[in-house]
N, C-alpha and C positions, 0 to 999 in steps of 0.2 A: 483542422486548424489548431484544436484546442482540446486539450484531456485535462481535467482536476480530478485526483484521485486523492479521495479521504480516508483514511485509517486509522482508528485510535484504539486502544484496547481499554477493560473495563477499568483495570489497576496496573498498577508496577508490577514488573516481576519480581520473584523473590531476590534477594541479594546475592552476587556472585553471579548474576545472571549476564549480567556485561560483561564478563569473560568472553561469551558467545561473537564480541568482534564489537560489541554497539548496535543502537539503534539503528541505523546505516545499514550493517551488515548481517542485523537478525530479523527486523522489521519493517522496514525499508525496502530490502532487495526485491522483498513480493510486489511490491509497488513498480519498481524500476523493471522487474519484470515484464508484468501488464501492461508500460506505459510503454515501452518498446514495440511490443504488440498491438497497442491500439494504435500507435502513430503510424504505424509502416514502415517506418521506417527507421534505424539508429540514431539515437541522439549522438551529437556531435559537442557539446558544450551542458557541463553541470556548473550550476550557482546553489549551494546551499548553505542554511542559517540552521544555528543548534542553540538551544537553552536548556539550563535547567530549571524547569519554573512545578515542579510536583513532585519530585521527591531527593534531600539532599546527598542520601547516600547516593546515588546515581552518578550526580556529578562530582560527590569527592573521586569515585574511581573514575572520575575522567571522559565520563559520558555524558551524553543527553537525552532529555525525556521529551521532548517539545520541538520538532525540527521543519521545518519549509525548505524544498528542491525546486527551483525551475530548470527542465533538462530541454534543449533545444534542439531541433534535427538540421541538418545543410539547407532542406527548403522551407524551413521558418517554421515548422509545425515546434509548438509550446505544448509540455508537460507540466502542471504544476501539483507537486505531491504537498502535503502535510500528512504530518503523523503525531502524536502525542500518547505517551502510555498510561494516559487516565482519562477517560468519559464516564464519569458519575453514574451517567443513564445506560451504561452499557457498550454493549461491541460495535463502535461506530465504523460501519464499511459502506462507504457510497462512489461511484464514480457520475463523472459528466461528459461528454462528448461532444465535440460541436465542431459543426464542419458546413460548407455551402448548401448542402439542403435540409440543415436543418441539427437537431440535437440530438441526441440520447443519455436518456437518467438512470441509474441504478441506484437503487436504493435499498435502505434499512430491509433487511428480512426479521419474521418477528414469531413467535410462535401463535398470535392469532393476526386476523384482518379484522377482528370486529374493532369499529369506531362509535364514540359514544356521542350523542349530539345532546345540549340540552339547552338550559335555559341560564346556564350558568359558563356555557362554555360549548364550543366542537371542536374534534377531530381526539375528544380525551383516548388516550391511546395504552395498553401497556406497554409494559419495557420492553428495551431492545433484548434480543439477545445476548447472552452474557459470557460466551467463551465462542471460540473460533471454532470446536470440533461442532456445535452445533449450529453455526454459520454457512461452515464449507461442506454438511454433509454429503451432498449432493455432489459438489466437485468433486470431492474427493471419490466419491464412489464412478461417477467419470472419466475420472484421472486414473483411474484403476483399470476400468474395462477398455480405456482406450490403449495402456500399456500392453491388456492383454490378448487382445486385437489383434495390434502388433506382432507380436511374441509370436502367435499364432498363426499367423498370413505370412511371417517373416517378413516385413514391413518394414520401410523406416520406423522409428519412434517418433512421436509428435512433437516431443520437445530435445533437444540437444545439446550435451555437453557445450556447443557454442554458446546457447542461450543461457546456460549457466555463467558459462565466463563473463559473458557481457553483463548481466545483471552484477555482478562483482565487479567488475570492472566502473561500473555505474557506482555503485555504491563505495567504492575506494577513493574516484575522483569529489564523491559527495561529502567523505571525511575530507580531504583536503583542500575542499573549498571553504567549508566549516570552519578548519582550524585557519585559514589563511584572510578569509573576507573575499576571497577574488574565485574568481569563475574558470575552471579548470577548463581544459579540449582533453576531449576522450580519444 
């Protein structure tokens, strides 16, 4: 029924980095990816809001650091994305799922699990992780073996040129909901 997917990075990128197409289309797309995926189905309608609320050279060139998507499918299933490219505390990545029997959470990975409990406080914790290669190691190293899987069995590929387009295609109508106020049809 319902996906929220969270994504912030630690800081801004360096400057010139919005060249890369925008928030939308370098940060973002990962999300419209997944959110496509966990819904089952193609969104049919993107609504999104941009700001620049953390860094000003961002938005002289025209961008945003700070954005909200809700993507909707034909049978009513809601996506709703955030992203912002500053989390003080680190590499904010969590999703939510929620559907008729029930939920599923994703959350922060961290380089410990140890939790500290005292008399002053619980659940004291340390930081997030602080950059994406050591978030996604793991994927990425599955994203790998499942390529070469593939390659090897002569397989389909798991992922497709489609699912490229569409994620793009997501993220193009997310610019022009952005710059317009109004809710694009994909």
């Amino acid at each position: 029924r319902q996906v929220i997917i969270t994504s912030r990075d630690p800081s801004p990128p360096p400057p010139g980095y919005t060249a890369s197409g925008g928030i939308f289309r370098d940060m973002t797309i990962h999300d419209f990816d997944m959110g496509r995926w966990l819904l089952g189905e193609e969104p049919v309608s993107v609504f999104a809001t941009g700001y620049c609320l953390v860094d000003p050279a961002i938005g002289a060139s025209g961008d945003y650091d700070t954005v909200m998507v809700v993507m909707t499918t034909k049978s009513g299933r809601q996506c709703h994305i955030n992203n912002c490219r500053q989390a003080v505390y680190g590499y904010d990545q969590r999703f939510e799922i929620f559907g008729s029997t029930g939920m599923l959470l994703n959350d922060h990975v961290r380089a410990s699990t140890v939790r500290h409990y005292g008399a002053q406080g619980t659940e004291a914790r340390g930081p997030l992780l602080n950059f994406f290669l050591e978030r996604y190691e793991d994927a990425y190293r599955l994203e790998l073996d499942a390529f070469v899987r593939a390659v090897r069995a002569g397989a389909p590929m798991p992922v497709t040129a489609f699912d490229g387009r569409q994620a793009l295609a997501l993220a193009d109508a997310a610019v022009e909901s952005a710059a317009s106020g109004r809710l694009v049809h994909v």
